[in-house]
CHARMM internal coordinates of N, CA and C (Angstrom, degrees):
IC EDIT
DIST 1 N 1 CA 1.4541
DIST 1 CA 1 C 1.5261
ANGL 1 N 1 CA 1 C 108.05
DIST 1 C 2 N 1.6103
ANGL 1 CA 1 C 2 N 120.51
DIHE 1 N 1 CA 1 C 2 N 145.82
DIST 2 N 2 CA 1.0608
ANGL 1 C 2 N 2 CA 119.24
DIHE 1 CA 1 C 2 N 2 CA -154.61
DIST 2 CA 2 C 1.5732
ANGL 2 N 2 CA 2 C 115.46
DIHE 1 C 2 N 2 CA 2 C -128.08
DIST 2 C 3 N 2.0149
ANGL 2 CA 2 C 3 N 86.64
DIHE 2 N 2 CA 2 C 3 N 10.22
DIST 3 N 3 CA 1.6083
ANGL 2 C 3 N 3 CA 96.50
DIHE 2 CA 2 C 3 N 3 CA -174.63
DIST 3 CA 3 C 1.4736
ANGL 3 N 3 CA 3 C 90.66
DIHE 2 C 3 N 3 CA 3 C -172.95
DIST 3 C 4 N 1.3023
ANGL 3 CA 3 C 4 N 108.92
DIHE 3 N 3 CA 3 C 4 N 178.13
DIST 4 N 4 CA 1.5692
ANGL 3 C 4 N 4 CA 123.64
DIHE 3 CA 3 C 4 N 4 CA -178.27
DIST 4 CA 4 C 1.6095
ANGL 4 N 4 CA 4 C 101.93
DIHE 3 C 4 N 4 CA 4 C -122.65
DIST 4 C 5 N 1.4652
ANGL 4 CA 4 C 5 N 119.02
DIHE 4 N 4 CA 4 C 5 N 126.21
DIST 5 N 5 CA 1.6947
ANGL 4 C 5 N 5 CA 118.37
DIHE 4 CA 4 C 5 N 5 CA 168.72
DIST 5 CA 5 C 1.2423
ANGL 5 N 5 CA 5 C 96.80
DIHE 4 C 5 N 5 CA 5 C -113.16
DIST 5 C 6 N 1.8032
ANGL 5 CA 5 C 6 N 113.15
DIHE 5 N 5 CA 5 C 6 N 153.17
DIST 6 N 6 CA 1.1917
ANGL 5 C 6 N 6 CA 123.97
DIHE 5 CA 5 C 6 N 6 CA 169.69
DIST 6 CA 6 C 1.9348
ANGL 6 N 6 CA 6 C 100.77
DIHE 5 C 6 N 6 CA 6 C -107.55
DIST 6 C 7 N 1.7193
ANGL 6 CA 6 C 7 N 106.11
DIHE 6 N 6 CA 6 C 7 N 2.95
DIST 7 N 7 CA 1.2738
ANGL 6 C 7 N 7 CA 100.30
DIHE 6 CA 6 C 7 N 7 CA 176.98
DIST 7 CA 7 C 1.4210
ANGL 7 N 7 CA 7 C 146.37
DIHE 6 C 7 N 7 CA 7 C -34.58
DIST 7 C 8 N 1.6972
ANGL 7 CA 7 C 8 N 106.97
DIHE 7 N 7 CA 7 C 8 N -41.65
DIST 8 N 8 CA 1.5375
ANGL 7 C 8 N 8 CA 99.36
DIHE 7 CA 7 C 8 N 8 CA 171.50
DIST 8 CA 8 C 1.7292
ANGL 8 N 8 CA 8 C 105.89
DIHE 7 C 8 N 8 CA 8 C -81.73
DIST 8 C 9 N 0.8259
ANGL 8 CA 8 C 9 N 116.48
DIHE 8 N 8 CA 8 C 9 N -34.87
DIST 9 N 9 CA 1.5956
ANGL 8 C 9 N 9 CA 100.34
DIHE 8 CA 8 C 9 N 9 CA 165.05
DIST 9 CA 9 C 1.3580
ANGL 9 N 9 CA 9 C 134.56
DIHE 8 C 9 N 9 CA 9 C -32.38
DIST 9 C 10 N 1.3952
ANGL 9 CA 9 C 10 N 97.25
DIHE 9 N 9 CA 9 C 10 N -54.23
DIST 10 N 10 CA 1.6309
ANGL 9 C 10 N 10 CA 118.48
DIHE 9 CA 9 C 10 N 10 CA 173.14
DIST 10 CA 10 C 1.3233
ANGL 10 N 10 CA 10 C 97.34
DIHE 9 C 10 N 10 CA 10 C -58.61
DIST 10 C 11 N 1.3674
ANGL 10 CA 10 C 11 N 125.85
DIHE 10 N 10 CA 10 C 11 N -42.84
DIST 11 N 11 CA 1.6597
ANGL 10 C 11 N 11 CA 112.73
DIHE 10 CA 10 C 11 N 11 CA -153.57
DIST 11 CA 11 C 1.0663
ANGL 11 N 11 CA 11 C 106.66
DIHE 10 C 11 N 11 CA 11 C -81.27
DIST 11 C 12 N 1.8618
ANGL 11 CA 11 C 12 N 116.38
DIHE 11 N 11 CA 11 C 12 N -44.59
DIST 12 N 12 CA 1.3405
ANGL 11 C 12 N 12 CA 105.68
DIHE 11 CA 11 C 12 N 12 CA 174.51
DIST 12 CA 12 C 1.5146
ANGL 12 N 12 CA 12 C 131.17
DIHE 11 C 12 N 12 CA 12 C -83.22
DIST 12 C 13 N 1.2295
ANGL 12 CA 12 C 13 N 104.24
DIHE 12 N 12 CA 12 C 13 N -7.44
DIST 13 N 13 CA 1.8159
ANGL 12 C 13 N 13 CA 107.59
DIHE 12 CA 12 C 13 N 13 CA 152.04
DIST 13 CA 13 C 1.6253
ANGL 13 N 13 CA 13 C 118.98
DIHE 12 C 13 N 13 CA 13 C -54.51
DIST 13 C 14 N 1.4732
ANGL 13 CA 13 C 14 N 113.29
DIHE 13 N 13 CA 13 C 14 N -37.76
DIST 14 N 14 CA 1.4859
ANGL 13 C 14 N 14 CA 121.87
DIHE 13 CA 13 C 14 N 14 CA -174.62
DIST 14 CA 14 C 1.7667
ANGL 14 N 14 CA 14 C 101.54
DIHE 13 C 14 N 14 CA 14 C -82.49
DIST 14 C 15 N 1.1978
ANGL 14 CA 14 C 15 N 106.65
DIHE 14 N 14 CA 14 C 15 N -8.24
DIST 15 N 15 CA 1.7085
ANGL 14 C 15 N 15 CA 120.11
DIHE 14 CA 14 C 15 N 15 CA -178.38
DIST 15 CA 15 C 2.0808
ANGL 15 N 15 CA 15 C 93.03
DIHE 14 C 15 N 15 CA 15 C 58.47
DIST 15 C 16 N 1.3497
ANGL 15 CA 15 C 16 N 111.70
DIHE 15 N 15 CA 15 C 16 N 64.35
DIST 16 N 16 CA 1.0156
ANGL 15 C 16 N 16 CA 98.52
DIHE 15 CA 15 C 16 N 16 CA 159.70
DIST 16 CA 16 C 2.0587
ANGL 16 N 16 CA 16 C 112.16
DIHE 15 C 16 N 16 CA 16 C -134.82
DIST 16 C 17 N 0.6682
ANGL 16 CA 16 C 17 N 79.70
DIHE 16 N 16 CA 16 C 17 N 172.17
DIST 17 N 17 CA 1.9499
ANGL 16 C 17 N 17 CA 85.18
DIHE 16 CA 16 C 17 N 17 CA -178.40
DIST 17 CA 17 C 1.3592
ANGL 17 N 17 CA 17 C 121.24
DIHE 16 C 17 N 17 CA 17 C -101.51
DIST 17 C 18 N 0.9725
ANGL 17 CA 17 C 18 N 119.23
DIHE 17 N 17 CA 17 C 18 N 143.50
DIST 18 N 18 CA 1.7639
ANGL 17 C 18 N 18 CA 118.39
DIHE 17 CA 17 C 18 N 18 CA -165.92
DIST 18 CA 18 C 1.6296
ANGL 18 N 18 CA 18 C 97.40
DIHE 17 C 18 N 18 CA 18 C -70.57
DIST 18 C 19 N 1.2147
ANGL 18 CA 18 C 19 N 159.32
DIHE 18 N 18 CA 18 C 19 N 14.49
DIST 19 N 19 CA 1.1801
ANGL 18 C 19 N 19 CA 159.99
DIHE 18 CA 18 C 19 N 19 CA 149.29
DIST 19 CA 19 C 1.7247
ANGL 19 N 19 CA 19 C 100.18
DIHE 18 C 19 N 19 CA 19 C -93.22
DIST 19 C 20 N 1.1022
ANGL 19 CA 19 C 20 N 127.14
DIHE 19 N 19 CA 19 C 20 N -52.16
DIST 20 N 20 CA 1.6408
ANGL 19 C 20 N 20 CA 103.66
DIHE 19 CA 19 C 20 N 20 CA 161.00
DIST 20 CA 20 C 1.3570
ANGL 20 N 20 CA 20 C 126.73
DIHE 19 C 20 N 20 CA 20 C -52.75
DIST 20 C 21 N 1.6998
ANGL 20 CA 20 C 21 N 119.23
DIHE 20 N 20 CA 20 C 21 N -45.32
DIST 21 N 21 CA 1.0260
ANGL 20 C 21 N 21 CA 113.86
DIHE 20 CA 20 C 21 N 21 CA -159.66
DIST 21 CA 21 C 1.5155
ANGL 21 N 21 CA 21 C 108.81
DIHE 20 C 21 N 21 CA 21 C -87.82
DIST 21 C 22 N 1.0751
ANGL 21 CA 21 C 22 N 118.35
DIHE 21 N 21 CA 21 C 22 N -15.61
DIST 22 N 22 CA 1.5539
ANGL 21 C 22 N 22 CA 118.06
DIHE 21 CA 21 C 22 N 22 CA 142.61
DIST 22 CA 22 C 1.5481
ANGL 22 N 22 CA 22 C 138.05
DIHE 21 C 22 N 22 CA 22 C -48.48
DIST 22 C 23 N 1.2854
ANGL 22 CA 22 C 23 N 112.47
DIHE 22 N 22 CA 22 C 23 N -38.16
DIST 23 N 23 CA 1.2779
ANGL 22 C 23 N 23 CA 131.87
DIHE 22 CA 22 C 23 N 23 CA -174.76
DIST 23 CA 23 C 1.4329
ANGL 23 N 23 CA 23 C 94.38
DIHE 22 C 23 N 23 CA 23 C -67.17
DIST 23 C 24 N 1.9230
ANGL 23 CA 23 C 24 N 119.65
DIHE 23 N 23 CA 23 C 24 N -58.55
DIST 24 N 24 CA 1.5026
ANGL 23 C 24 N 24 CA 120.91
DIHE 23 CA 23 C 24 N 24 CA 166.90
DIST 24 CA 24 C 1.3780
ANGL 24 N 24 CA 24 C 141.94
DIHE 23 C 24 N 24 CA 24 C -58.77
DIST 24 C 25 N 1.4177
ANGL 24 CA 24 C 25 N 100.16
DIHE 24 N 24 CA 24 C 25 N 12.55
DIST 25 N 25 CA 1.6288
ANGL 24 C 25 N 25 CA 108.09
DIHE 24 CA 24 C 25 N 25 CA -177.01
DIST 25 CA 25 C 1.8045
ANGL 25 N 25 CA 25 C 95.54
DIHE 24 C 25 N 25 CA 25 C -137.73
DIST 25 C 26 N 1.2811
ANGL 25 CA 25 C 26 N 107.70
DIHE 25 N 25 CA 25 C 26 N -35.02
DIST 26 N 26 CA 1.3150
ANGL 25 C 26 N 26 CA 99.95
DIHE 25 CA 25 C 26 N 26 CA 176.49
DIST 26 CA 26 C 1.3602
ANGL 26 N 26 CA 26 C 129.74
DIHE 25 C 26 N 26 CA 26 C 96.96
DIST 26 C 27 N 1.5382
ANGL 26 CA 26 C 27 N 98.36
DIHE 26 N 26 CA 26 C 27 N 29.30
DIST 27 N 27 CA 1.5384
ANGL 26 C 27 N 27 CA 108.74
DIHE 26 CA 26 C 27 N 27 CA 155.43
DIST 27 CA 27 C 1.0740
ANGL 27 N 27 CA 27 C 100.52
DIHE 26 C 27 N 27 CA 27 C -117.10
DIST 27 C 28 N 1.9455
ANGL 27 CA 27 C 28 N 111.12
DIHE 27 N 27 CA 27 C 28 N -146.63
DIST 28 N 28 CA 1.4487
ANGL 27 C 28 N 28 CA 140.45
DIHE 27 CA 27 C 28 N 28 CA -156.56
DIST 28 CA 28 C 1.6995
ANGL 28 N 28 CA 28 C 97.30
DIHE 27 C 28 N 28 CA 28 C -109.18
DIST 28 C 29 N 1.3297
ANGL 28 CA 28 C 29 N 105.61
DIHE 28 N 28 CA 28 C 29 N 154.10
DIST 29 N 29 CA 1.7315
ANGL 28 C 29 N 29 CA 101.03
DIHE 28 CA 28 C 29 N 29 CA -173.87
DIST 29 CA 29 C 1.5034
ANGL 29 N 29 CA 29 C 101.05
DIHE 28 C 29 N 29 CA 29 C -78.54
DIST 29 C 30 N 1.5749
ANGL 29 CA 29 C 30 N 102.44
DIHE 29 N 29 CA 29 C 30 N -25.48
DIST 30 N 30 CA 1.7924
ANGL 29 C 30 N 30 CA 87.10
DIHE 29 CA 29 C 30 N 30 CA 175.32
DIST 30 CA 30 C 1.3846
ANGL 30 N 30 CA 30 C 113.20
DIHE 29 C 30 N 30 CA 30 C -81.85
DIST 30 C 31 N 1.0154
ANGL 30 CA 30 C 31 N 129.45
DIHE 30 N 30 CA 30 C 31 N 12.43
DIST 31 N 31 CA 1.5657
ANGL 30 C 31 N 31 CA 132.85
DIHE 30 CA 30 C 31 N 31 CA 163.34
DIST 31 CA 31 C 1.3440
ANGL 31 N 31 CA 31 C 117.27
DIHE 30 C 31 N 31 CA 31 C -81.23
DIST 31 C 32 N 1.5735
ANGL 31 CA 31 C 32 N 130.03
DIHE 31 N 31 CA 31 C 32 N -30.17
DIST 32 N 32 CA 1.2972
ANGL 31 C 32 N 32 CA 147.49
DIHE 31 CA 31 C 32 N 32 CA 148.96
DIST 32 CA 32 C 1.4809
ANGL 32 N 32 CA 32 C 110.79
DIHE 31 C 32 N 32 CA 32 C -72.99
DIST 32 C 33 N 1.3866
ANGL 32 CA 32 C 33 N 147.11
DIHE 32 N 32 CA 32 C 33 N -10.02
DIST 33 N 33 CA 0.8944
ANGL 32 C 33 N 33 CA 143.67
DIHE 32 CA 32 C 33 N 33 CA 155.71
DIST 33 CA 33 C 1.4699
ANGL 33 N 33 CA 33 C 102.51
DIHE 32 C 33 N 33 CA 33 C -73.66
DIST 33 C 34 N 1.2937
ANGL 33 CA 33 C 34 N 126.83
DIHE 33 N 33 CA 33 C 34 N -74.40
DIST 34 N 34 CA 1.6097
ANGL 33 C 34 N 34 CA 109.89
DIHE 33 CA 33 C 34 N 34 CA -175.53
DIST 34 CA 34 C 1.1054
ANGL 34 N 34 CA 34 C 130.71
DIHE 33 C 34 N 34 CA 34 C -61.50
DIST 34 C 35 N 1.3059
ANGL 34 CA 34 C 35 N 122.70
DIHE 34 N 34 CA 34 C 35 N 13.35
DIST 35 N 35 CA 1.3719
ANGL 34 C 35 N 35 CA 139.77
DIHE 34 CA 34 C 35 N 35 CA -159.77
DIST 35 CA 35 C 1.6142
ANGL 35 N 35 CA 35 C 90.61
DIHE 34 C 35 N 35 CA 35 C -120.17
DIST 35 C 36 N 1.0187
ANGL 35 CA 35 C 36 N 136.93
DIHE 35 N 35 CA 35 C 36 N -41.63
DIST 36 N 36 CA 1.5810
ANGL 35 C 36 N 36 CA 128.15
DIHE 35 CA 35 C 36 N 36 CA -176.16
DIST 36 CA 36 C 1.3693
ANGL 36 N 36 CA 36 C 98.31
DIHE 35 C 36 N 36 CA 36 C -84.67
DIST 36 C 37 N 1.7903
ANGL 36 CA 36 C 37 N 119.50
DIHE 36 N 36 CA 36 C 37 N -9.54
DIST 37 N 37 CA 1.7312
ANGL 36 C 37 N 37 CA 97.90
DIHE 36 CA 36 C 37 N 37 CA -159.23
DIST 37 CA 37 C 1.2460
ANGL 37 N 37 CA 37 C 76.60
DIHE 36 C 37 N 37 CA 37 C -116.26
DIST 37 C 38 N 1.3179
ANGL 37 CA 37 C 38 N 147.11
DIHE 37 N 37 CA 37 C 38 N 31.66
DIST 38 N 38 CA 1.7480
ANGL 37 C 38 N 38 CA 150.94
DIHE 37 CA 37 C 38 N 38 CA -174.90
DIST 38 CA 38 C 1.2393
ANGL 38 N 38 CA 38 C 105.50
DIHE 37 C 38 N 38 CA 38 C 34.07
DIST 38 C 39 N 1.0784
ANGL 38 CA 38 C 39 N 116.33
DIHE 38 N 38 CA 38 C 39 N 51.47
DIST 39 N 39 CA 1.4518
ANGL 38 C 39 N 39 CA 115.20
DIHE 38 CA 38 C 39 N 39 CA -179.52
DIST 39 CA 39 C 1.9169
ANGL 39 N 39 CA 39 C 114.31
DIHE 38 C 39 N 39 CA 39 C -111.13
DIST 39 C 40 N 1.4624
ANGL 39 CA 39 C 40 N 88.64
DIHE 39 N 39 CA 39 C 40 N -7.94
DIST 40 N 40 CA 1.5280
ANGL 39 C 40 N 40 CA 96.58
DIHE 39 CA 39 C 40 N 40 CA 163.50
DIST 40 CA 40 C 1.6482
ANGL 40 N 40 CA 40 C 127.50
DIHE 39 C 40 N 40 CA 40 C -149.61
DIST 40 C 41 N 1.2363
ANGL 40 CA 40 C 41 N 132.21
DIHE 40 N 40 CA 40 C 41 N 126.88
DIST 41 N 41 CA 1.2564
ANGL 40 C 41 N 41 CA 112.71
DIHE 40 CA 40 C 41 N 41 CA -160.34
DIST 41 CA 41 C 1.4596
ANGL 41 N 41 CA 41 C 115.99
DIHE 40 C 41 N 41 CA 41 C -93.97
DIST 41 C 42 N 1.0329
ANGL 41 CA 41 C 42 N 113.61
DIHE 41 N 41 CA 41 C 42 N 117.67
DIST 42 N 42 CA 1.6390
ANGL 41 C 42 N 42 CA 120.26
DIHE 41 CA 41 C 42 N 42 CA 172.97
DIST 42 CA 42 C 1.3989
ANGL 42 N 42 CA 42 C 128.27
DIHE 41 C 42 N 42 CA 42 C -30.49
DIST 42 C 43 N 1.2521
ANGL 42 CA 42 C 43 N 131.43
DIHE 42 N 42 CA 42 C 43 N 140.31
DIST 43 N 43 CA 1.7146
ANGL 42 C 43 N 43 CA 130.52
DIHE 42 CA 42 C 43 N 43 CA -176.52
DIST 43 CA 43 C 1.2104
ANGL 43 N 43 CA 43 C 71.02
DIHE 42 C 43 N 43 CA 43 C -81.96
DIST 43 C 44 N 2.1625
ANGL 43 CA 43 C 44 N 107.15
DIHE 43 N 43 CA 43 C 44 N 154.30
DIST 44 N 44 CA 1.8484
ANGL 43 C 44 N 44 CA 118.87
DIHE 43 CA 43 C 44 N 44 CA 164.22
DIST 44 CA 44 C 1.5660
ANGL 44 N 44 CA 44 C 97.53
DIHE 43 C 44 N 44 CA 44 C -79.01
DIST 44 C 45 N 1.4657
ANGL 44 CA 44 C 45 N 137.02
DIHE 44 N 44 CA 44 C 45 N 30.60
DIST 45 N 45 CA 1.2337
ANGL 44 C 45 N 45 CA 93.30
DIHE 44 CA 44 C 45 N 45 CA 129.05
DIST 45 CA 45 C 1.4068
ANGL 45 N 45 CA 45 C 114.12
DIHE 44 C 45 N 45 CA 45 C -110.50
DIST 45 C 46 N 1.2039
ANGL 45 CA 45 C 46 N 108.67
DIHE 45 N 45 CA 45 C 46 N 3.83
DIST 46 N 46 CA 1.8241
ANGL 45 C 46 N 46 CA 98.63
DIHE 45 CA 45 C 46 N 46 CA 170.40
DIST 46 CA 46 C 1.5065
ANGL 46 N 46 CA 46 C 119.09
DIHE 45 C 46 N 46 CA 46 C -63.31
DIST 46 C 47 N 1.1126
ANGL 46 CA 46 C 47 N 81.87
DIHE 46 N 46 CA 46 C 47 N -53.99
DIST 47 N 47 CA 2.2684
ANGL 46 C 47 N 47 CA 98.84
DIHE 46 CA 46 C 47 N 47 CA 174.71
DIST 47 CA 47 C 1.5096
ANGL 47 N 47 CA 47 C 90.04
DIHE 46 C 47 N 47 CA 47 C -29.88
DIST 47 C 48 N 1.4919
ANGL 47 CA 47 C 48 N 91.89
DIHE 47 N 47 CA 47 C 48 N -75.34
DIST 48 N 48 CA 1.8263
ANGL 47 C 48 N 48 CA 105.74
DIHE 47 CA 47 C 48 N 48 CA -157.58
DIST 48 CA 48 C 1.3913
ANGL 48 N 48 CA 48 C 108.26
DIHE 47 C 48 N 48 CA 48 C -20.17
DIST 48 C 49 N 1.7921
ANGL 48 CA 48 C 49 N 101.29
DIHE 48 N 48 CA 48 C 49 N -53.83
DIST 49 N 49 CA 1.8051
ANGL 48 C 49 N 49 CA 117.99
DIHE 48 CA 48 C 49 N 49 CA -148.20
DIST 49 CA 49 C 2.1368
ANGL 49 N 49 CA 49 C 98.12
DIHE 48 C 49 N 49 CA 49 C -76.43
DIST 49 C 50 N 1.1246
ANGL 49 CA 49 C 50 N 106.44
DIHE 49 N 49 CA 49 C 50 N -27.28
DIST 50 N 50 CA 1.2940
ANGL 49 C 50 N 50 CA 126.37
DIHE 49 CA 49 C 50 N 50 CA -177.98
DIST 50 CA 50 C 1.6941
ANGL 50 N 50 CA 50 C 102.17
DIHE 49 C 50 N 50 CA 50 C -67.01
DIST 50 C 51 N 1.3849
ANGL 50 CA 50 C 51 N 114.17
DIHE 50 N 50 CA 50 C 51 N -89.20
DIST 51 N 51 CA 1.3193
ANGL 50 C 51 N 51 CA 104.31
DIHE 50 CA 50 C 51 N 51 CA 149.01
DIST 51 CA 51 C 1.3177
ANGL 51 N 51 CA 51 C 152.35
DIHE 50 C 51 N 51 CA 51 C 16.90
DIST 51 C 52 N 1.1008
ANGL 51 CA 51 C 52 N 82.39
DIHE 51 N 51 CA 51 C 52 N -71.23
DIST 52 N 52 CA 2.0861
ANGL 51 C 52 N 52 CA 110.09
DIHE 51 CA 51 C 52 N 52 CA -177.74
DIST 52 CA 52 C 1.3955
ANGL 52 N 52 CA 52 C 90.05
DIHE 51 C 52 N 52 CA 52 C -75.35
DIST 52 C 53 N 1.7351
ANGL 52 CA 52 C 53 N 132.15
DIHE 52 N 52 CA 52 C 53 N -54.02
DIST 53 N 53 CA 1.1655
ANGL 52 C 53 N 53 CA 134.43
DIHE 52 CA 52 C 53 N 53 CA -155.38
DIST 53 CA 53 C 2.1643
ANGL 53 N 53 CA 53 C 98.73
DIHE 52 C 53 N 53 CA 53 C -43.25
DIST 53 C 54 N 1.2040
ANGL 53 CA 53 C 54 N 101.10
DIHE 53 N 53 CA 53 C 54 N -57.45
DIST 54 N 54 CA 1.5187
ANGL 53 C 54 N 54 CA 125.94
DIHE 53 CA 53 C 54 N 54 CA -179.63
DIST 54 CA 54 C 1.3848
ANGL 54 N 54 CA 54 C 120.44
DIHE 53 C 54 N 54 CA 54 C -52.37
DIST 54 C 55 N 1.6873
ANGL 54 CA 54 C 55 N 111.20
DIHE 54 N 54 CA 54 C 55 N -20.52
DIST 55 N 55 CA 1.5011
ANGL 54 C 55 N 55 CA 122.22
DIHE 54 CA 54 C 55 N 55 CA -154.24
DIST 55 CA 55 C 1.4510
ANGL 55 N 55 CA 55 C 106.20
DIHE 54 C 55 N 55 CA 55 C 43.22
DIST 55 C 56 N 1.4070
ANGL 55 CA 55 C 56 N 119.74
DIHE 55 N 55 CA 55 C 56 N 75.07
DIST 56 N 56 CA 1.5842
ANGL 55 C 56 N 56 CA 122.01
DIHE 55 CA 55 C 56 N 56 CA 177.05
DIST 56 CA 56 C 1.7611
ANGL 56 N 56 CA 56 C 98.37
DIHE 55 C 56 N 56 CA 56 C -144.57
DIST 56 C 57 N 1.4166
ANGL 56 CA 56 C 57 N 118.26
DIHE 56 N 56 CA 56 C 57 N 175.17
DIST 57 N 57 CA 1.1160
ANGL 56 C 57 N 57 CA 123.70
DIHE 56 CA 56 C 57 N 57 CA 161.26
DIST 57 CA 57 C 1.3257
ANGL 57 N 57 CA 57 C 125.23
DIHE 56 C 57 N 57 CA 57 C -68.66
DIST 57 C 58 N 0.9313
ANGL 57 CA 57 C 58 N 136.69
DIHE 57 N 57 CA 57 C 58 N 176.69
DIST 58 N 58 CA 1.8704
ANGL 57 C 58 N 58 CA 130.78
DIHE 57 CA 57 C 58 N 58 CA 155.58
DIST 58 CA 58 C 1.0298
ANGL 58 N 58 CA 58 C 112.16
DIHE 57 C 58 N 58 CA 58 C -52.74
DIST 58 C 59 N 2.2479
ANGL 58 CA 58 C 59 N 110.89
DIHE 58 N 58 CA 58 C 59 N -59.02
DIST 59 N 59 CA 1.3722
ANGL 58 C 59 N 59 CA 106.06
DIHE 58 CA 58 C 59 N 59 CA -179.34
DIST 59 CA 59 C 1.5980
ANGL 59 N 59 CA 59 C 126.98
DIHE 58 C 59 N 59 CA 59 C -59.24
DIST 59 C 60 N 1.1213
ANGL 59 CA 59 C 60 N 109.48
DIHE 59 N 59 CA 59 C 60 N -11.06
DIST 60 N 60 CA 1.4919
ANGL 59 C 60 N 60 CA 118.15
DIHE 59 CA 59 C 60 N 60 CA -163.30
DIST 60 CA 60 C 2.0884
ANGL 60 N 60 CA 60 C 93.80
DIHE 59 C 60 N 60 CA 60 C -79.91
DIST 60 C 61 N 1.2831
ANGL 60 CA 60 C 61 N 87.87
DIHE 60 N 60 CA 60 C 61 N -34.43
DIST 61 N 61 CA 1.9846
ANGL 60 C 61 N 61 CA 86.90
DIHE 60 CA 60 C 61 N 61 CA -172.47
DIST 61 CA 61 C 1.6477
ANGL 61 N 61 CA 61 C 102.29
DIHE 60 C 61 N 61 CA 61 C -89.31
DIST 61 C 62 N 1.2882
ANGL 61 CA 61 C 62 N 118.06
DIHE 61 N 61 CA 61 C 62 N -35.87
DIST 62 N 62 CA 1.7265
ANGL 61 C 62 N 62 CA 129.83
DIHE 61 CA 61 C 62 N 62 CA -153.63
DIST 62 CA 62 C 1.5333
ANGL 62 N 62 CA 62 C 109.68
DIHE 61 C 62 N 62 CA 62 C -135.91
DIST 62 C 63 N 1.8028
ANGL 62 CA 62 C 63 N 107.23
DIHE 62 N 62 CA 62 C 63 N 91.86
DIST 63 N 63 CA 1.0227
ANGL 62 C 63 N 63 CA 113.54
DIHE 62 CA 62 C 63 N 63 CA -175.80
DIST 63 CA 63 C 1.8942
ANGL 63 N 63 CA 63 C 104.61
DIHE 62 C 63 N 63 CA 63 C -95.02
DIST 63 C 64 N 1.3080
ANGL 63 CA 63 C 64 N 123.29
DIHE 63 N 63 CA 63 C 64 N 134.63
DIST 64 N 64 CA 1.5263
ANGL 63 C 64 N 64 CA 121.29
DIHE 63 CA 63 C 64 N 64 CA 163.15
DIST 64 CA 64 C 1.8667
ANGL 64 N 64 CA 64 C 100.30
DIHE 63 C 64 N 64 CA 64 C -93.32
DIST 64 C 65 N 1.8446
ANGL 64 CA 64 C 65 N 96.57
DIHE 64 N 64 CA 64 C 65 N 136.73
DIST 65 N 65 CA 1.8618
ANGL 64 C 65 N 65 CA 122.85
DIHE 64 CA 64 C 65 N 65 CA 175.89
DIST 65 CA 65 C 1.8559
ANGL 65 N 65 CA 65 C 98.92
DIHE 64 C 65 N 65 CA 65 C -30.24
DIST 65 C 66 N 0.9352
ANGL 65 CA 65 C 66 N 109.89
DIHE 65 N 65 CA 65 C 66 N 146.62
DIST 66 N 66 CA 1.8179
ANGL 65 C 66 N 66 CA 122.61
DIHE 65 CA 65 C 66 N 66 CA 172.66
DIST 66 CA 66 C 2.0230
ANGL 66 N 66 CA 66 C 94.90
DIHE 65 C 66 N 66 CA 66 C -63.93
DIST 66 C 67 N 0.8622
ANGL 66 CA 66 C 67 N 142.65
DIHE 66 N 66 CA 66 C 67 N 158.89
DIST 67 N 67 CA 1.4362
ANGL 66 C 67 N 67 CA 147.69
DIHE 66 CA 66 C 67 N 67 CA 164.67
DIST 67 CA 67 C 1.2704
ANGL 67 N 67 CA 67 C 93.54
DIHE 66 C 67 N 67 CA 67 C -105.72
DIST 67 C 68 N 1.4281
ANGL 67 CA 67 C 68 N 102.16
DIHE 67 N 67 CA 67 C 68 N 143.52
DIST 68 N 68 CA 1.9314
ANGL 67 C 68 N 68 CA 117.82
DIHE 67 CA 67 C 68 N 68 CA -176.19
DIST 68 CA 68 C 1.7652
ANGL 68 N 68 CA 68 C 85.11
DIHE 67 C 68 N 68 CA 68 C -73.43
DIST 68 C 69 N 1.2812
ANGL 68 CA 68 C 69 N 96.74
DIHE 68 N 68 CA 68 C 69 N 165.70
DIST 69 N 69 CA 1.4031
ANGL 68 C 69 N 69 CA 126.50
DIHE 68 CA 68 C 69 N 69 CA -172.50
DIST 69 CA 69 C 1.8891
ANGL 69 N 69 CA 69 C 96.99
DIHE 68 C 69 N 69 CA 69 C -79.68
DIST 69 C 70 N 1.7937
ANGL 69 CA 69 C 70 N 103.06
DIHE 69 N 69 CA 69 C 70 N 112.92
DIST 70 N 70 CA 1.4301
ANGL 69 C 70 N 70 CA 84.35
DIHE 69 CA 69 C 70 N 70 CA 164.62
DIST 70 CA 70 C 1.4604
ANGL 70 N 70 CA 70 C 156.53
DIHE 69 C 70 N 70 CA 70 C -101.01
DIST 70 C 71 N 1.2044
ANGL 70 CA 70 C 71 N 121.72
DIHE 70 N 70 CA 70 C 71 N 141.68
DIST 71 N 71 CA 1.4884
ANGL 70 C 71 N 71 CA 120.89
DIHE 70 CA 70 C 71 N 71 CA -139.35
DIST 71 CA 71 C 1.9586
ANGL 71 N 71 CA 71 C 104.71
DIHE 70 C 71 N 71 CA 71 C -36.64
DIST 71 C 72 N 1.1398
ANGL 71 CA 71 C 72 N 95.94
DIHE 71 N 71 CA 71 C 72 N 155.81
DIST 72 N 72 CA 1.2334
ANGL 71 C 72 N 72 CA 94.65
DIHE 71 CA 71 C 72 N 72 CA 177.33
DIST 72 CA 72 C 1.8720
ANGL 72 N 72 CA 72 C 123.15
DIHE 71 C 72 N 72 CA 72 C -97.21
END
COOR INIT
IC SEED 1 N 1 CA 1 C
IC BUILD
């Protein structure tokens, strides 16, 4: 995984279903399925449109891993 989503959270806080919330961004529900299970990474304007769906930031839905500290 190549990032962290708080997406199905968001969705089911908004009480919506990954076949709606697809329909509102404008893909396939299995495109929001691999997308909550990080199994696929979103173009930034998908994030964006995902995002917006929530009224949140990107970072607020789509966190990227901390990078270890590099050696000095």
């Amino acid at each position: 995984m190549d990032f962290e989503t708080t997406i199905k959270k968001c969705r089911e806080d908004a009480g919506l279903t990954q076949a709606e919330l697809a329909d509102r961004v404008g893909v396939t529900r299995q495109t929001i399925l691999y997308v909550e299970k990080g199994e696929y990474n979103p173009s930034l304007e998908l994030a964006w449109r995902i995002a917006r769906e929530f009224d949140a930031e990107i970072e607020d839905v789509f966190e990227l891993p901390k990078k270890a500290a590099d050696p000095a």
